[in-house]
LUMZA-120439 format. One record per residue (C-alpha): x, y, z. Coordinates in steps of 0.02 Angstrom, whole numbers, padded with zeros to 5 digits, always signed. Each point is the difference from the previous one (the first is absolute). Layout:
! residues N
XYZ/...
//
This chain:
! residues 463
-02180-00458-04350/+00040+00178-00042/+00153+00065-00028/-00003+00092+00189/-00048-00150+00072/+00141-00115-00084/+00127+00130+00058/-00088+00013+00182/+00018-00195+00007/+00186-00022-00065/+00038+00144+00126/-00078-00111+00128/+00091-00124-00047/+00152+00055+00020/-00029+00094+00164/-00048-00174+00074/+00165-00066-00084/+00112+00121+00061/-00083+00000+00158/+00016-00180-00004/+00195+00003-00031/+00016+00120+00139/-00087-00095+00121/+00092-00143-00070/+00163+00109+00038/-00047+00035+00178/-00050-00158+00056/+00180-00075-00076/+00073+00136+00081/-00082-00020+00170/+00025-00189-00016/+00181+00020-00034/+00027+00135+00150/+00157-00052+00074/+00046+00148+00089/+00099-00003+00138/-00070+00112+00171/+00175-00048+00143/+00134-00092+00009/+00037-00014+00204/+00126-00105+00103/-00103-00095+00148/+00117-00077+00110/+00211-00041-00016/+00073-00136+00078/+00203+00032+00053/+00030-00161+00045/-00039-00056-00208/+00016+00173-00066/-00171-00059-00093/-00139+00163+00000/-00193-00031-00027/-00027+00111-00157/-00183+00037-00042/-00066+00059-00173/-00175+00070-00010/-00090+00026-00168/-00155+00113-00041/-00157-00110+00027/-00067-00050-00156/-00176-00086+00040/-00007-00063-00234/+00193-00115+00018/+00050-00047+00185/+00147-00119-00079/+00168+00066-00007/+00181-00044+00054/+00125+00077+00079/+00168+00007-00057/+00187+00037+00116/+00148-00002-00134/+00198-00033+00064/+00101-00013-00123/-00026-00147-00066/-00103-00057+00152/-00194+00025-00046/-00143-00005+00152/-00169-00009-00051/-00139-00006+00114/-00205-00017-00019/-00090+00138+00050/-00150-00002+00108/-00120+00130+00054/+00092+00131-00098/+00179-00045+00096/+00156-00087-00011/+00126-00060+00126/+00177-00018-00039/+00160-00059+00123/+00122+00096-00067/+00198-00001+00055/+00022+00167+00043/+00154+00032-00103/-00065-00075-00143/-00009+00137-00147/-00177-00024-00044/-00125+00058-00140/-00177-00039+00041/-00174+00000-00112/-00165-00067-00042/-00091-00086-00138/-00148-00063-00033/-00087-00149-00087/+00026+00087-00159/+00172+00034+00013/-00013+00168+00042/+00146+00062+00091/-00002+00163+00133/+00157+00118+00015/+00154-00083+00068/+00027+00071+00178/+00195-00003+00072/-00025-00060+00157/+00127+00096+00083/-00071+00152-00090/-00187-00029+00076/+00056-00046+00178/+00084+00079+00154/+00174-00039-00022/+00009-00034+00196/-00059-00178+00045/+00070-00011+00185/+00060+00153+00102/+00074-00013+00170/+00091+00103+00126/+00172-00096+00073/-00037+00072+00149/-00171+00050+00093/+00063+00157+00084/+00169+00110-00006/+00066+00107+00122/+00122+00145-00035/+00085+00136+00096/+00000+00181-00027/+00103+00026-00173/+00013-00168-00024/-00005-00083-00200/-00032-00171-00023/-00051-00092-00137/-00150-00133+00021/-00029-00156-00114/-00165-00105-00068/-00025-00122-00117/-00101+00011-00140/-00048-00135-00139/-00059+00083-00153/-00059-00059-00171/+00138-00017-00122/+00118+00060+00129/-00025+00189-00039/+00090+00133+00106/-00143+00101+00088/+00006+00149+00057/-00114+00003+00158/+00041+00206+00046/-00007-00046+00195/-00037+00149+00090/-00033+00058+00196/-00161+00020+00061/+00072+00132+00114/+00174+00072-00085/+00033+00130+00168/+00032-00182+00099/+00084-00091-00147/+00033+00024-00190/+00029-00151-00133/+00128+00037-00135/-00016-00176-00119/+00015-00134+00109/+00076+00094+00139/-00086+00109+00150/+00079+00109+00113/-00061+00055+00178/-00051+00196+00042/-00087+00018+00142/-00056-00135+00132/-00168-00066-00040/-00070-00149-00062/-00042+00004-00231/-00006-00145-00119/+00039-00035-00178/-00095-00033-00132/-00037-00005-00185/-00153-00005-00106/+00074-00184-00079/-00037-00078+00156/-00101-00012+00142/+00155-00032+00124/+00070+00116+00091/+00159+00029+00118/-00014+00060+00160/+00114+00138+00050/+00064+00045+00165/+00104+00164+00043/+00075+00007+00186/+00117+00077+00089/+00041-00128+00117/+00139-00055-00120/+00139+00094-00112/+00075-00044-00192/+00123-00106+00039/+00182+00078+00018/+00153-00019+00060/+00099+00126+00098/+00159+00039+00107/-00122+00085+00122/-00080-00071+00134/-00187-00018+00018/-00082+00073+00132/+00000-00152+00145/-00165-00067+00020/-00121+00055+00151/-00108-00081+00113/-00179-00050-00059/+00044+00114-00166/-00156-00094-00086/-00168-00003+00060/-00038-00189-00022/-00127+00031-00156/+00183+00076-00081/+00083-00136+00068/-00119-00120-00097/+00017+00090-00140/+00184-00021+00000/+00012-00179+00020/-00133-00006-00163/+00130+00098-00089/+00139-00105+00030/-00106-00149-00045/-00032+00074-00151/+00159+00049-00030/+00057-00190+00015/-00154-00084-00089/+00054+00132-00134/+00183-00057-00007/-00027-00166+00040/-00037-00095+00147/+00141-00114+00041/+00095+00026-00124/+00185+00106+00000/-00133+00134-00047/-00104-00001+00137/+00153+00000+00122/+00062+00153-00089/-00159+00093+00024/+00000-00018+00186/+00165+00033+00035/-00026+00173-00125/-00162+00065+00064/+00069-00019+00201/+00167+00096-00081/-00056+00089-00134/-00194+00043+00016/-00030+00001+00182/-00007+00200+00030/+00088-00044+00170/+00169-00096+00044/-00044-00169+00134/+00138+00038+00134/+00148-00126+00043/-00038-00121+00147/+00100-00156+00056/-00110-00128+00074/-00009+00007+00172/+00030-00193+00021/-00089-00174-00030/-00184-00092+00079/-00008-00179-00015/-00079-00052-00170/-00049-00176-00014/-00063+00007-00197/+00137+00010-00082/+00044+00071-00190/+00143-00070-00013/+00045-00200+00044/+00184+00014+00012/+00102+00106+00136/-00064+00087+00126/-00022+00184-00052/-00223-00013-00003/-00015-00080+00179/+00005+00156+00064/-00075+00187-00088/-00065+00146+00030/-00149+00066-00094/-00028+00189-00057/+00166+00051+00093/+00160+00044-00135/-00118-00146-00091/-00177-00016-00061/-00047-00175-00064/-00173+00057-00092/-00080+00075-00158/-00006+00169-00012/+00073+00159+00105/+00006-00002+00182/-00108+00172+00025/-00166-00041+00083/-00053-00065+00159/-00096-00150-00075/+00191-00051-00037/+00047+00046+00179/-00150-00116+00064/+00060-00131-00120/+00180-00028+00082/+00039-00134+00113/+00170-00043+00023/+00065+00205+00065/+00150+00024+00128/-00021+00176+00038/-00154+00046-00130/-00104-00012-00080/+00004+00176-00084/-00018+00030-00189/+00131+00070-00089/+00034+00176+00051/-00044-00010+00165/+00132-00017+00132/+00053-00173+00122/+00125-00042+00095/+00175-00017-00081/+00095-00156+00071/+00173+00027-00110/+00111+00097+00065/+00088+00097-00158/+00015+00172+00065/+00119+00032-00122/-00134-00013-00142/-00150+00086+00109/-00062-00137+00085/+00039+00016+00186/-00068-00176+00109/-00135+00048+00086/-00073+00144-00111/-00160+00003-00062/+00024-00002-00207/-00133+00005-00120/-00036-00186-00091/+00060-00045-00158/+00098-00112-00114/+00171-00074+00015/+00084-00044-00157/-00078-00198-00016/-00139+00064+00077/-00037+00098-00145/+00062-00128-00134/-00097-00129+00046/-00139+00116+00010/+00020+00028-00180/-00006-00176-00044/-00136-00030+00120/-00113+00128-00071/+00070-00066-00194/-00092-00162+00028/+00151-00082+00079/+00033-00095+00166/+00181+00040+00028/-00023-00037+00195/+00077+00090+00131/+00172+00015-00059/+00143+00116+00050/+00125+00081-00083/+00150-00121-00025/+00114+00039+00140/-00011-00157+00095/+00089-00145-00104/-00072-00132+00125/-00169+00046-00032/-00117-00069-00148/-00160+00091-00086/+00089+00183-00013/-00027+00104-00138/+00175-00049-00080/-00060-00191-00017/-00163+00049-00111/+00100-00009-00163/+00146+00000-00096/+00147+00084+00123/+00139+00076-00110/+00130+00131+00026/-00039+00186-00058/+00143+00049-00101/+00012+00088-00195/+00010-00173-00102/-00182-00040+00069/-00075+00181-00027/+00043-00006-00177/-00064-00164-00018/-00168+00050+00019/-00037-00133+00096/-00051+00138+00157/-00197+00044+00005/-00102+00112+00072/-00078-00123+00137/+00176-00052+00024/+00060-00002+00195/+00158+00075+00054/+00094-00028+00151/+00141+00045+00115/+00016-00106+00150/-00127+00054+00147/-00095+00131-00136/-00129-00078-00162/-00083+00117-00115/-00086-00020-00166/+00041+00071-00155/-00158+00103-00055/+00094+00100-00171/+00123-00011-00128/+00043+00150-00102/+00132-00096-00128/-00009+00172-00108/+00094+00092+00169/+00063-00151+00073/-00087+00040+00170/-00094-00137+00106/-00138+00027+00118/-00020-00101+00154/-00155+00000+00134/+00063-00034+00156/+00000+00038+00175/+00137+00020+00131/+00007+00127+00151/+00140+00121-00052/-00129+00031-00163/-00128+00050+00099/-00128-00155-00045/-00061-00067-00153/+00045+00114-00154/+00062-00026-00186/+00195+00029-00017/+00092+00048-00169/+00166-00071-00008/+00126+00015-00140/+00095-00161-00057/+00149+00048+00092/-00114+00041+00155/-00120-00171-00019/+00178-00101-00039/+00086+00069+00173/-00166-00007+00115/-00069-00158-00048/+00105-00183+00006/-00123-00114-00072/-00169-00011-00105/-00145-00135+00014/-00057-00041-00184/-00182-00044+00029/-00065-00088-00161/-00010-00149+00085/-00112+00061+00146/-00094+00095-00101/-00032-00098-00153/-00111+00108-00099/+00057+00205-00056/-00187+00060+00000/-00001+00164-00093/+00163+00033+00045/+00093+00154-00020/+00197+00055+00044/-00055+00158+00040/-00182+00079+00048/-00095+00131-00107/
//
């Protein structure tokens, strides 16, 4: 063998070797392949806070064994693959590192599982819809469950910012019209509803304009009485909460004052409320009273009334006034428009709350039983038990013959705010009283923790 030829072969030779060792290379190296392609949450339960977590590796066809592995601490998961994928049941606010490795002991890179995912497991609204007035801010909750209990930031935002704009967690209403909020964290959204069929609620000296005849068409009307529900559900239905929201939005967000009207006497009323006395043999429905849900504004309501004296007319619209209290405006005979007297329109707050209360009056007959004054605790009103802070909002207050609820508290000023109705107001309205004034108008307060048993989202004042 020549000298070319020797050096031809050794060349050869190694050529084949180091074409050998790179094969050699490859194959270990494709055999080895433990990359990893996703890391995905499938499915979270709430109920065990436990998430399906699937890991997918690159398919490699040369080494389909490998593990993989879910470190806690010093908790370690580890889990056969199959068909290039792992399952995992994970507790969600476990801190988790996750990665592969293969027959050889080949590890991937270590993935923070908090890192790979979206942080947002479970995203829900507290409330399907929202309604606001004009001007009106109010802040709307969710609840969120999120791996290793991050803060997000989910940059809500209106799909249509001339009805309503979001600042944080907080919208405020423009112009009527119907929007929603959303974010790109979550598929939910919150459905937002500017009218003007309702006010911010406030408080003022002034009175609102009296409420007409057949003011609503009865789609309004219906819209209304889902605004008050929603108002309650929102507070809480029966709860001191839910009370308080019915007895506010008639005072505070109604855009029109329900007029003063005593009931125009009694109809024999065989299913009794109340067991004891003798005060629910005989009503009168939807006149200076309205025993139902909702606002007496429609003529479906009308239709719905059975036990009328000189009615039925919603509220607004005028019948025949029985009392003779010309001094106050209400000559006998005269046709006055339909309201609320003052029971009437507590125990239409606790009615609509998610209360029965029955049909109970005011207090001023001692010889009667179920009256507003018998629902809870009946104390005297004086200083010792303002400062004790034993007073709430939801509270009742009485003087005998009149019963009103106490809607506000402004401790900062010292002022109270009471919904209530009575003829020489005008109807039902929400009246600011000092201490001094509250202390020499009203004799006696009924603390209501015991009829109401639950606060709901309470609040001493509204927003």
């Amino acid at each position: 063998m020549s000298k070319l030829d020797k050096a031809l072969f050794i060349t050869y030779l190694l050529f084949v070797s180091l074409f050998t060792l790179v094969l050699g290379a490859n194959v270990f190296m494709l055999y080895s392949n433990i990359d990893v392609v996703s890391i995905k949450m499938t499915s979270f339960d709430k109920e065990s806070n436990i998430m399906k977590v699937d890991i997918i590796r690159e398919n490699n066809k040369l080494n389909k064994k490998f593990s993989c592995i879910a470190e806690s601490g010093d908790n370690k998961i580890e889990v056969l693959g199959k068909d290039n994928k792992c399952t995992f049941d994970l507790d969600y606010d476990g801190k988790y590192n996750l990665y592969l490795v293969n027959e050889l002991g080949v590890k991937s890179s270590i993935y923070k599982l908090s890192n790979v995912l979206d942080n947002v497991l479970s995203f829900n609204f507290a409330a399907e819809k929202l309604y606001l007035a004009i001007d009106q801010e109010e802040t709307f909750n969710y609840y969120d469950i999120v791996i290793d209990n991050k803060k997000i930031d989910y940059n809500f935002k209106s799909k249509d910012e001339s009805i309503a704009k979001v600042d944080g967690n907080k919208v405020i209403g423009l112009s009527k019209g119907e929007t929603y909020i959303y974010s790109d964290k979550t598929k939910e959204t919150l459905k937002i509803i500017v009218t003007d069929l309702i006010t911010k609620p406030y408080a003022t000296k002034e009175k609102k304009e009296i409420l007409p005849c057949k003011a609503f068409s009865d789609e309004e009307a219906k819209t209304l009485d889902d605004i008050l529900e929603y108002k309650i559900n929102n507070a809480g239905y029966g709860t001191r909460a839910g009370a308080l929201a019915a007895a506010r939005f008639l005072t505070l967000e109604f855009k029109y004052r329900v007029p003063y009207y005593y009931e125009t006497g009694r109809i024999k009323y065989e299913n009794k409320s109340c067991n004891i006395g003798n005060i629910n043999t005989y009503i009168v429905d939807g006149e200076g009273r309205w025993y139902h849900k909702g606002l007496y504004l429609s003529q479906d309501k009308v239709d719905n009334v059975t036990l009328s004296k000189e009615g039925p007319a919603m509220w607004g619209c005028k019948i025949r006034n029985l009392e003779k209290k010309p001094e106050y405006g209400f000559p006998s005979g005269a046709m006055m428009p339909n309201g609320l007297d003052c029971s009437g329109f507590v125990t239409w707050s606790l009615k609509n709350g998610g209360f029965e209360p029955g049909d109970v009056g005011a207090g001023e007959d001692p010889g009667r039983d179920c009256q507003c004054t018998d629902l809870g605790e009946f104390v005297p009103l004086d200083n010792a038990l303002l400062n004790s802070g034993k007073v709430k909002a939801g509270d009742l207050i009485n003087w005998w013959g009149h019963i009103a609820m106490i809607i506000g508290i402004d401790e900062e000023n010292d002022t109270y705010y009471i919904g209530e109705s009575l003829s020489y107001i005008s109807g039902v309205r929400a009246m600011i009283y000092t201490r001094k004034e509250l202390l020499n108008t009203f004799k006696y307060v009924v603390l209501m923790d015991s009829f109401y048993k639950k606060d709901g989202n309470y609040s001493i004042m509204w927003e």
